[in-house]
Backbone as CSV, one residue per row, in Angstrom:
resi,resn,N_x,N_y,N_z,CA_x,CA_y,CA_z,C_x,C_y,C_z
1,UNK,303.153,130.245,263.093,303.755,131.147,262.107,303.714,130.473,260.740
2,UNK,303.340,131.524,259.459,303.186,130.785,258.210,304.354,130.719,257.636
3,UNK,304.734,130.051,256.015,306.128,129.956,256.004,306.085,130.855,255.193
4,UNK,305.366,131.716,254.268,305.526,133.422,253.679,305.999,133.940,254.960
5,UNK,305.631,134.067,256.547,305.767,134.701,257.484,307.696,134.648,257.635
6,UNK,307.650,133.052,257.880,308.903,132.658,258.334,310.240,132.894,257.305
7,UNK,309.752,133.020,255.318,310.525,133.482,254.724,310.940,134.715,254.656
8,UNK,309.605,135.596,255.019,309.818,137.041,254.941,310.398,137.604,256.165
9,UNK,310.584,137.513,257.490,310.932,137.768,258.384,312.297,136.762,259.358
10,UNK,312.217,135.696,259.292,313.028,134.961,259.889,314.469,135.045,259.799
11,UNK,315.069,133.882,260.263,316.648,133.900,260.237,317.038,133.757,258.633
12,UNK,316.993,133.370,257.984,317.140,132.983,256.448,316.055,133.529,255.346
13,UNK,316.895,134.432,254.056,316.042,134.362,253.363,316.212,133.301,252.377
14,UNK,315.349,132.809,251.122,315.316,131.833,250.345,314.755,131.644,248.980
15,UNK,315.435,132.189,248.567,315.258,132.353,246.563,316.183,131.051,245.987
16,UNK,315.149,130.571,245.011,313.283,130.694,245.340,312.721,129.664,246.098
17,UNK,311.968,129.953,246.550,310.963,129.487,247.624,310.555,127.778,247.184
18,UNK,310.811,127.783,245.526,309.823,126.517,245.160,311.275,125.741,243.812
19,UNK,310.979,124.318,244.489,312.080,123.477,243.408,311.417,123.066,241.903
20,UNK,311.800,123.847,241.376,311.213,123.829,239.552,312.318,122.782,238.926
21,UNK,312.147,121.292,238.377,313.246,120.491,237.889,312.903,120.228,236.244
22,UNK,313.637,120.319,235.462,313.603,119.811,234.022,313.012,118.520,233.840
23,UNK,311.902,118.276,234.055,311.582,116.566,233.879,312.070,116.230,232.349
24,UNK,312.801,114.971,232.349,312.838,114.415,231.633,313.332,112.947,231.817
25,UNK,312.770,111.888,231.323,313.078,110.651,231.232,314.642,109.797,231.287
26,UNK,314.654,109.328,231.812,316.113,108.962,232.291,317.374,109.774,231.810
27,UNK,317.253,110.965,232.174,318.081,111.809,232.770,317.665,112.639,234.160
28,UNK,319.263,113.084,234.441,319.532,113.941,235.508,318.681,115.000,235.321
29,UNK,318.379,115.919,236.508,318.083,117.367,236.526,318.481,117.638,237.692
30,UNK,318.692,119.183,237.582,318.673,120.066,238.986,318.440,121.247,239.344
31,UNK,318.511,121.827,240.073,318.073,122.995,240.770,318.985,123.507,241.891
32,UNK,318.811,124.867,241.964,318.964,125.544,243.424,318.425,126.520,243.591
33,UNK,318.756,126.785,244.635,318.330,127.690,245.805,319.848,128.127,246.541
34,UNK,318.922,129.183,246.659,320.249,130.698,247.640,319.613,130.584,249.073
35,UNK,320.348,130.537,249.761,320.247,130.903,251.571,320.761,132.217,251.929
36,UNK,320.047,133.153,252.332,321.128,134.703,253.001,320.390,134.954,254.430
37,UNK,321.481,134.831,255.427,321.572,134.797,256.389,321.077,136.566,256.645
38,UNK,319.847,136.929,257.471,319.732,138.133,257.466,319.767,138.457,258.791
39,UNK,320.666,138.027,259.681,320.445,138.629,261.176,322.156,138.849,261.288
40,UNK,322.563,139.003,262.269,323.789,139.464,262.818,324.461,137.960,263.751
41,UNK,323.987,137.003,263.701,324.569,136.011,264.253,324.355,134.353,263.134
42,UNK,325.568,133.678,263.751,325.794,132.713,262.469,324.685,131.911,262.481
43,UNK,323.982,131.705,261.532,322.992,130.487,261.438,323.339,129.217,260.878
44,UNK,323.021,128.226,261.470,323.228,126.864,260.974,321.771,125.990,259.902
45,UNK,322.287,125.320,259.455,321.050,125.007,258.955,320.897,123.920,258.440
46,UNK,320.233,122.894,258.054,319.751,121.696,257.482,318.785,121.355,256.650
47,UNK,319.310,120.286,255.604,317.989,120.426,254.613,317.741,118.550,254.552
48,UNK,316.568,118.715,254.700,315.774,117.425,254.603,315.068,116.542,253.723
49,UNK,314.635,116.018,253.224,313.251,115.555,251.982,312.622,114.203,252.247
50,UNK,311.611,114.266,252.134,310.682,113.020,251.989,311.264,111.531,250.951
51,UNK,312.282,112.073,250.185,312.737,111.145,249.209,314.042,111.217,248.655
52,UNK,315.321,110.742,250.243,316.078,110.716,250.078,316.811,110.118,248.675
53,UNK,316.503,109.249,248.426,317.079,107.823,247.584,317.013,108.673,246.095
54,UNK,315.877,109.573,246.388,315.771,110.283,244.482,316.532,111.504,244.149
55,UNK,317.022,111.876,245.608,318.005,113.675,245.424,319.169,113.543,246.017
56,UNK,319.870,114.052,245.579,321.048,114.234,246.366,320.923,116.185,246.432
57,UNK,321.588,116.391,248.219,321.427,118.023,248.193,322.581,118.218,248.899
58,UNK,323.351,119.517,247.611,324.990,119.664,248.107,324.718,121.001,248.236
59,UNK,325.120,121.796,249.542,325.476,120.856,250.713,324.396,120.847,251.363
60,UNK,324.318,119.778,252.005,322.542,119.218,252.751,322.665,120.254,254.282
61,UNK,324.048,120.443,255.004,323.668,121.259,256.461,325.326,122.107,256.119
62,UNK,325.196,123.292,257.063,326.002,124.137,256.729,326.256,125.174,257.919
63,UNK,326.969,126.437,257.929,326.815,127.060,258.647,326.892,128.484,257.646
64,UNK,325.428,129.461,258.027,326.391,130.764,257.003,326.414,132.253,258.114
65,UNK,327.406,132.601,257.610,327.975,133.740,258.317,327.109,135.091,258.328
66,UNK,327.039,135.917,259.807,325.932,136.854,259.147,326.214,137.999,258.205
67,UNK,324.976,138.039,257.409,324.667,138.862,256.094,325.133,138.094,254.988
68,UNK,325.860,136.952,255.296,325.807,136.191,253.870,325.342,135.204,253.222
69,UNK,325.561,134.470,252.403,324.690,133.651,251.611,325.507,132.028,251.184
70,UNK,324.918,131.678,250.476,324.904,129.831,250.070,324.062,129.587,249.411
71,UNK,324.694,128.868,248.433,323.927,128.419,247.095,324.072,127.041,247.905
72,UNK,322.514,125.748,247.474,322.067,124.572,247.938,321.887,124.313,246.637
73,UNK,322.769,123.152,245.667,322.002,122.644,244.945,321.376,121.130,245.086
74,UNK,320.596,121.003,244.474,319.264,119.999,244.099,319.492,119.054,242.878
75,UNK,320.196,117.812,243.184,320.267,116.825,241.770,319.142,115.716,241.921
76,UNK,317.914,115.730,240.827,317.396,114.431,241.232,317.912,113.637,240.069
77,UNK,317.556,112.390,240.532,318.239,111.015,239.942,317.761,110.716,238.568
78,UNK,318.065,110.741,237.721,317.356,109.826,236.470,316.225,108.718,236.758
79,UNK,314.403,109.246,236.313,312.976,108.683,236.621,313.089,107.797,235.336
80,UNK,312.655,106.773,235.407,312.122,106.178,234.591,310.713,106.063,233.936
81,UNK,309.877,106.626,234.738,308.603,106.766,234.418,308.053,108.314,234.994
82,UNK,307.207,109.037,233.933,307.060,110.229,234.468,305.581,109.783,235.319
83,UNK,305.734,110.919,236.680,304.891,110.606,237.306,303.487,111.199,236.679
84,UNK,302.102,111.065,237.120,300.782,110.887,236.644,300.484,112.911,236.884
85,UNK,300.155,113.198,235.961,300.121,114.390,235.450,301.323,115.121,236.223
86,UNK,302.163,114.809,235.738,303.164,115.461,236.163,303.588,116.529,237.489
87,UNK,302.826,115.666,238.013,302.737,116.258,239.484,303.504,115.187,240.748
88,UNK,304.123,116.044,241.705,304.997,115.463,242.354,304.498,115.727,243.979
89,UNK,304.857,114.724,244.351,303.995,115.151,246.199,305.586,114.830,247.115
90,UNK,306.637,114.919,246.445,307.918,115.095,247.035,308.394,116.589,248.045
91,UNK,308.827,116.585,249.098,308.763,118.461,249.840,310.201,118.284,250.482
92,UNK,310.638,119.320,250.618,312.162,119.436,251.011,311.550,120.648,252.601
93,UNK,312.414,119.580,253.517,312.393,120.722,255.087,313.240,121.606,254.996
94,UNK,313.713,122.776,255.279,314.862,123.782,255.608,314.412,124.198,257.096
95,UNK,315.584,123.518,257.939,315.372,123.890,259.574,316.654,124.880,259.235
96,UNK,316.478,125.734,259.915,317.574,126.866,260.690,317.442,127.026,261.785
97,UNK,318.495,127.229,262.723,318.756,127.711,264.265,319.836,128.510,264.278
98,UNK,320.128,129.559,265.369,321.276,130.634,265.472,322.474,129.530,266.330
99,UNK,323.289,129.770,265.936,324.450,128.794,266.489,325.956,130.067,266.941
100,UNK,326.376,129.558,267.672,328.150,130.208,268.156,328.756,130.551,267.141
101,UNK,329.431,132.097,267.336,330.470,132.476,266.460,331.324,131.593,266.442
102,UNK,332.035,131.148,265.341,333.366,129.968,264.572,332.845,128.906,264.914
103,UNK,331.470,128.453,264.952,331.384,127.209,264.843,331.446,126.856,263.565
104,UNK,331.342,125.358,263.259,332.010,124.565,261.803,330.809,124.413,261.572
105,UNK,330.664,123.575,260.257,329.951,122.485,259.735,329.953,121.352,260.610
106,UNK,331.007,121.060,260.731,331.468,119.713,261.291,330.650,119.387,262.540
107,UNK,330.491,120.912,263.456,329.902,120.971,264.592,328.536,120.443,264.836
108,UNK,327.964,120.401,263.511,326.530,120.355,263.094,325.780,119.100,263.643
109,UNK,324.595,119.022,264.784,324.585,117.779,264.779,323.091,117.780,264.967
110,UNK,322.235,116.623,264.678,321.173,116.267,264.879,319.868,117.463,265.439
111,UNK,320.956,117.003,266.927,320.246,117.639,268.298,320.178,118.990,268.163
112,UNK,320.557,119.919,267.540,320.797,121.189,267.321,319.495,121.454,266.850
113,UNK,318.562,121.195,266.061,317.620,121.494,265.133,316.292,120.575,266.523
114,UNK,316.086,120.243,267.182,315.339,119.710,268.160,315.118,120.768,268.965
115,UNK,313.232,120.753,268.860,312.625,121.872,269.442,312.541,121.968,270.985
116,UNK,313.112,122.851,271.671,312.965,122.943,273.062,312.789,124.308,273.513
117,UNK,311.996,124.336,275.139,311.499,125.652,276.012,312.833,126.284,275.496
118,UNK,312.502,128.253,274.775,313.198,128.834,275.142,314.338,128.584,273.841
119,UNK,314.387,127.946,273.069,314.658,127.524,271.602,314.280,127.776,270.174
120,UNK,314.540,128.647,269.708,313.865,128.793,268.738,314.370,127.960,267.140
121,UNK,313.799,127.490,266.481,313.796,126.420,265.365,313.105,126.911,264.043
122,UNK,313.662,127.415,263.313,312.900,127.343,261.950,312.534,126.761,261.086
123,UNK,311.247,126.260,260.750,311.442,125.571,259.492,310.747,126.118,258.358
124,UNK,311.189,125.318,257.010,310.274,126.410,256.045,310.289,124.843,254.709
125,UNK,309.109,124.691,254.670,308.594,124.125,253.520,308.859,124.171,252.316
126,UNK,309.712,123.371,251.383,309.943,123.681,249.892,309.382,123.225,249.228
127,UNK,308.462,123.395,247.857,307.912,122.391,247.279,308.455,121.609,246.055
128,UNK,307.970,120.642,245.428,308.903,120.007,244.102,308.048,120.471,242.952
129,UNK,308.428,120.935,242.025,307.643,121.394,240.800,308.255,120.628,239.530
130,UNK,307.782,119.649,238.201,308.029,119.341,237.319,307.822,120.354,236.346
131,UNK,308.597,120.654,235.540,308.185,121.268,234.747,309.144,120.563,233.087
132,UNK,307.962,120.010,232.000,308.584,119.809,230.776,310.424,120.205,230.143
133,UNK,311.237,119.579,229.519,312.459,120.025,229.293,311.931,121.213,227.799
134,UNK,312.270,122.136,227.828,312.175,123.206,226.898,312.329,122.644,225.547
135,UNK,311.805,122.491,224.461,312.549,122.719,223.193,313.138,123.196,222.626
136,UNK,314.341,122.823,221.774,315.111,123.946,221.489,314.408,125.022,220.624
137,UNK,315.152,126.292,220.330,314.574,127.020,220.044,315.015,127.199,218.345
138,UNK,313.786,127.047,217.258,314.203,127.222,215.890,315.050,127.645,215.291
139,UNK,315.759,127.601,214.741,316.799,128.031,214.018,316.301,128.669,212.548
140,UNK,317.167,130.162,212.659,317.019,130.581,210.649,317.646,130.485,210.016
141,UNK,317.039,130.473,208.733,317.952,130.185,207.876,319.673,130.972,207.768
142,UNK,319.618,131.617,208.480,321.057,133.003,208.775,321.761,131.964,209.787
143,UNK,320.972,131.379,210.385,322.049,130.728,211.229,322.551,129.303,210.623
144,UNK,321.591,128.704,210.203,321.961,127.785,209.127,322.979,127.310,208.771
145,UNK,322.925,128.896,207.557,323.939,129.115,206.534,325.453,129.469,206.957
146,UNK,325.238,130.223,207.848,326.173,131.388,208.568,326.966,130.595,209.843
147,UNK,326.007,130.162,210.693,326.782,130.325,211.993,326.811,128.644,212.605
148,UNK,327.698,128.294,213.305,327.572,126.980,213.983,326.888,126.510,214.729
149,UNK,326.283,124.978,215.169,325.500,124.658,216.261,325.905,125.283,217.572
150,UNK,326.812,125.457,217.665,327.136,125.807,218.946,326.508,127.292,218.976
151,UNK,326.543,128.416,218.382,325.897,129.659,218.642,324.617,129.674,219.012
152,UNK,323.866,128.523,218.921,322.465,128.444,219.143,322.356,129.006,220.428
153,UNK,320.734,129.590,220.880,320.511,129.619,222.390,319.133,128.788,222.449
154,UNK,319.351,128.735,224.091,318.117,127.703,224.804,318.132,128.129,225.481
155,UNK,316.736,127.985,225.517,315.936,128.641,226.980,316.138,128.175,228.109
156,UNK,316.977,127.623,228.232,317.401,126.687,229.656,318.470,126.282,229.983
157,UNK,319.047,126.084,231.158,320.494,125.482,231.336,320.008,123.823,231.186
158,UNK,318.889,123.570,230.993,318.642,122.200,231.284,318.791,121.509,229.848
159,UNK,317.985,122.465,229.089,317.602,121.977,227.482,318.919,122.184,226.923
160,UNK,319.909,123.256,227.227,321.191,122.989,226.824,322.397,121.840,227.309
161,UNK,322.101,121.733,228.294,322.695,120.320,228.399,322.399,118.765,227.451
162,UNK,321.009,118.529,227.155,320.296,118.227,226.806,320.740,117.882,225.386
163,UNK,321.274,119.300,224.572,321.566,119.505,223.224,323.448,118.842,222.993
164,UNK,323.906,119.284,223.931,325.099,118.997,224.166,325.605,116.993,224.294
165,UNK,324.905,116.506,225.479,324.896,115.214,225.286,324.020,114.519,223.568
166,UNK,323.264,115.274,223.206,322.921,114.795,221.884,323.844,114.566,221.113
167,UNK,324.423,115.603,220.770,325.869,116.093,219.958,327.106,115.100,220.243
168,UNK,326.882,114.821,221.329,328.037,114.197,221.657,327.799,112.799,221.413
169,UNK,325.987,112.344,221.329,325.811,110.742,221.054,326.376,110.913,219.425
170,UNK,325.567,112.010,218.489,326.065,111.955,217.161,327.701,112.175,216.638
171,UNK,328.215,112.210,217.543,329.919,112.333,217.339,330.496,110.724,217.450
172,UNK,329.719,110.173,218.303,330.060,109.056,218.969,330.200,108.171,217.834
173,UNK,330.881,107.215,217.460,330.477,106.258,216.223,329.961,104.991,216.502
174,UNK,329.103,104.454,215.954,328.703,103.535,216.183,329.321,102.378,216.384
175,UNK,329.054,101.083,216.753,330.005,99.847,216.658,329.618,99.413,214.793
176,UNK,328.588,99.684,214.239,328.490,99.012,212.542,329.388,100.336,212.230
177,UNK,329.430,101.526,212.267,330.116,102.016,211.585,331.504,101.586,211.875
178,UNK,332.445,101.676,212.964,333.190,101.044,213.510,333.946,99.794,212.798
179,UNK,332.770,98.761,212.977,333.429,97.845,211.856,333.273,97.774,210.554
180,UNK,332.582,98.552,209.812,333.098,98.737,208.136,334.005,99.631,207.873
181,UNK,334.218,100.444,208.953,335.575,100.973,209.138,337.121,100.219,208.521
182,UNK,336.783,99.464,210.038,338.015,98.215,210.341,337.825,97.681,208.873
183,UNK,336.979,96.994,208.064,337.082,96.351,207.399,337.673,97.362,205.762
184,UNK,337.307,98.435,205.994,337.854,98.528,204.561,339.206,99.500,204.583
185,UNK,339.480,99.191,206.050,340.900,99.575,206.073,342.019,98.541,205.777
186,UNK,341.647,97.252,206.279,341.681,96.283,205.621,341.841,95.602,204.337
187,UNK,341.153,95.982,203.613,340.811,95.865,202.320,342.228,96.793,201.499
188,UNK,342.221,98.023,201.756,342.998,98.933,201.752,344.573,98.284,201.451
189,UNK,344.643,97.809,202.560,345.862,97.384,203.095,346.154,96.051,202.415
190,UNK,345.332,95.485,202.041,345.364,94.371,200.795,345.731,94.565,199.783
191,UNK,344.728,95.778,199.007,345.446,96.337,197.901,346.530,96.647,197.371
192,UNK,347.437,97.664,198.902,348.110,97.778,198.704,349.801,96.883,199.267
193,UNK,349.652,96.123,199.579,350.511,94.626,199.794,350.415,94.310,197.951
194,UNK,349.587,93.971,197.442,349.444,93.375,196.655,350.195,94.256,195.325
195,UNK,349.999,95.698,195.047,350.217,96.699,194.706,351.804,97.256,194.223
196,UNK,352.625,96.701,195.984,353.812,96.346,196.068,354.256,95.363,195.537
197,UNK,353.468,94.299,195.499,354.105,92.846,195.108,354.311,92.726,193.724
198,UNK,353.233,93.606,193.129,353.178,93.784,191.726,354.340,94.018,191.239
199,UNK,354.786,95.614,191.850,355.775,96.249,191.424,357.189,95.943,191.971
200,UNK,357.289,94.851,192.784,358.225,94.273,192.516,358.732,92.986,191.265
201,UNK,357.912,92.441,191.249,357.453,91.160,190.150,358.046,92.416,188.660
202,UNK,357.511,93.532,188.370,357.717,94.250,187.318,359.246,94.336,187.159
203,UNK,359.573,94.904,188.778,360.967,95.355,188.260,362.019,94.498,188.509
204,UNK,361.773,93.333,188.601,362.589,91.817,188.214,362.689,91.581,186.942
205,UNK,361.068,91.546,186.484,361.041,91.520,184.937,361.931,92.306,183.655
206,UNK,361.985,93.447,184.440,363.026,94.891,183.858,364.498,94.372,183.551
207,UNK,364.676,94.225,185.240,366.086,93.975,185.850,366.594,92.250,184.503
208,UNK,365.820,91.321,184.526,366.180,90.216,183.565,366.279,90.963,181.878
209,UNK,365.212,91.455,181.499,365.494,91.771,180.315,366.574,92.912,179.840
210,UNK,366.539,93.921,181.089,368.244,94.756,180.484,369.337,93.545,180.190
211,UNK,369.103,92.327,181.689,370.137,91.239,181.616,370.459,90.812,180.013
212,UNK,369.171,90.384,179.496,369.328,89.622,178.310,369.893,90.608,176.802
213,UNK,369.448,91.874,177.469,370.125,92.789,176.737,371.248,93.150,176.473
214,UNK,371.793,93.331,177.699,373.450,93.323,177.728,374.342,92.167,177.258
215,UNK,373.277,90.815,177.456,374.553,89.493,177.166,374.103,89.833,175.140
216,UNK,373.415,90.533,174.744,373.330,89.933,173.562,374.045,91.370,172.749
217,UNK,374.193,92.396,173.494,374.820,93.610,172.898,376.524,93.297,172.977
218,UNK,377.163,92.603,174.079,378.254,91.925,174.588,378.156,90.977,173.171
219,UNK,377.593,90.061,172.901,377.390,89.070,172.011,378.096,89.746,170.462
220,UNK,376.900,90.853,170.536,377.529,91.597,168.997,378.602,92.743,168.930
221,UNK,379.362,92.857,169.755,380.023,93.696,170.030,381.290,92.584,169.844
222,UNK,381.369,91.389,170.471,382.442,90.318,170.591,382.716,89.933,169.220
223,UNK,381.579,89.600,168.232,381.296,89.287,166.984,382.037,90.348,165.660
224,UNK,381.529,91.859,166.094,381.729,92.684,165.310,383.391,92.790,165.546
225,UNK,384.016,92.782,166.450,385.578,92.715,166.884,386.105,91.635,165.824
226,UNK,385.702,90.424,166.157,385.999,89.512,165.368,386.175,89.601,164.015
227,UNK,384.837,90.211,163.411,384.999,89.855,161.972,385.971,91.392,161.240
228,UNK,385.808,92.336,162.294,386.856,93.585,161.655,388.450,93.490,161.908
229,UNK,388.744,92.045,163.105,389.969,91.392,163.032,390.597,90.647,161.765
230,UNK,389.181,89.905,161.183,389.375,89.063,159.895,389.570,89.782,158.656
231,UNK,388.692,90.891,158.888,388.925,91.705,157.340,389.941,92.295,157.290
232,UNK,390.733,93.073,158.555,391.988,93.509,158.525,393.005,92.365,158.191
233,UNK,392.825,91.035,158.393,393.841,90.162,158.589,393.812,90.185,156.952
234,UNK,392.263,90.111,155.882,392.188,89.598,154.899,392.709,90.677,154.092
235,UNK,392.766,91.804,154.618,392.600,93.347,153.409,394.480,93.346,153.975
236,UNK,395.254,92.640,154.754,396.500,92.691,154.553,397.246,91.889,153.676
237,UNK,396.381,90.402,153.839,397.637,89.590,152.836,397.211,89.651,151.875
238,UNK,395.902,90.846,151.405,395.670,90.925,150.035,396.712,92.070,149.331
239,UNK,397.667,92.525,150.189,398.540,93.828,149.673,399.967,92.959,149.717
240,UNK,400.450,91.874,150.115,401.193,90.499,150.104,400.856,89.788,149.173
């Protein structure tokens, strides 16, 4: 049986058929795929790959209920090197078998998916597809002027992620910016210590010279008493 045969007719259908991933250089990507159970009894199922160590697949075995469905997603790992024309010889298995009403996940084991007389076993071939991370898409001058980065669209859930961690490196501050930061807050804070110190030094200076003011207004005030004591004393025994 072919696996167009086994998608189009079998226990499981499977959109889409083929793993399309955002290549890009040390980052994440991912993918999924839908499972819909099209018979009247629960199917169990398991997913496999040639290259464990590079995907992780949530959830890898399962059980789905009949007539319904399950989303499988697909994370591969951050590549360091893109592979040679961007072509990938990585394949994902999908075994299905019909299993007992209320069985679990948990129930799920190995031996279940092992072909025997009188057993029937599905499997169905997935393939890995690279495909370039999208560019974002130009911006006009209306949006420019008008509207925020964030209103932008992308052609992708991938390339928008993509835009998002950017944004977030340019938010990030650097460690040089960081420390000319520190430093001319610093500086700042010098100024103004110093600023204070000033204006205390001033209003000492103030505070002494009202001082010298008052002893010398006291001075002529003591003086002027005096001599309008003498002239009264003199403008009396001049009438004596």
């Amino acid at each position: 049986m072919s696996q167009g045969e086994l998608n189009d007719g079998g226990l499981l259908d499977i959109q889409p058929s083929e793993l399309r991933f955002a290549f890009e250089l040390k980052k994440q990507s991912l993918c999924s795929f839908q499972l819909t159970n099209k018979t009247d009894q629960c199917v169990a199922f398991k997913v496999k790959t040639t290259n464990p160590k590079k995907y992780c697949v949530r959830p890898n075995a399962g059980i789905i209920s009949p007539k319904s469905s399950c989303d499988v997603t697909v994370t591969m790992q951050a590549q360091k090197e893109a592979p040679h024309d961007m072509q990938c010889k990585d394949k994902f298995l999908l075994q299905s078998v019909i299993t007992e009403h209320g069985a679990a996940t948990t129930d799920i084991t190995a031996e279940m998916f092992n072909r025997e007389p009188g057993k029937l076993v599905e499997e169905f071939k997935l393939r890995v597809t690279y495909v370039m991370a999208s560019p974002p898409s130009p911006v006009s001058e209306e949006q420019q002027e008008g509207s925020s980065p964030r209103s932008s669209t992308f052609e992708d859930g991938a390339q928008s992620l993509q835009t998002q961690d950017s944004a977030s490196l340019l938010k990030e501050p650097s460690k040089e910016n960081s420390s000319e930061a520190f430093a001319m807050i610093l500086k700042l804070t010098e100024e103004k210590n110093n600023a204070i110190a000033q204006n205390q030094k001033l209003q000492q200076e103030v505070d002494l010279l009202n001082s010298e003011v008052n002893r010398h207004h006291m001075f002529f005030v003591v003086v002027g008493a005096v001599l309008a004591a003498l002239i009264g004393y003199i403008i009396k025994k001049s009438y004596y």
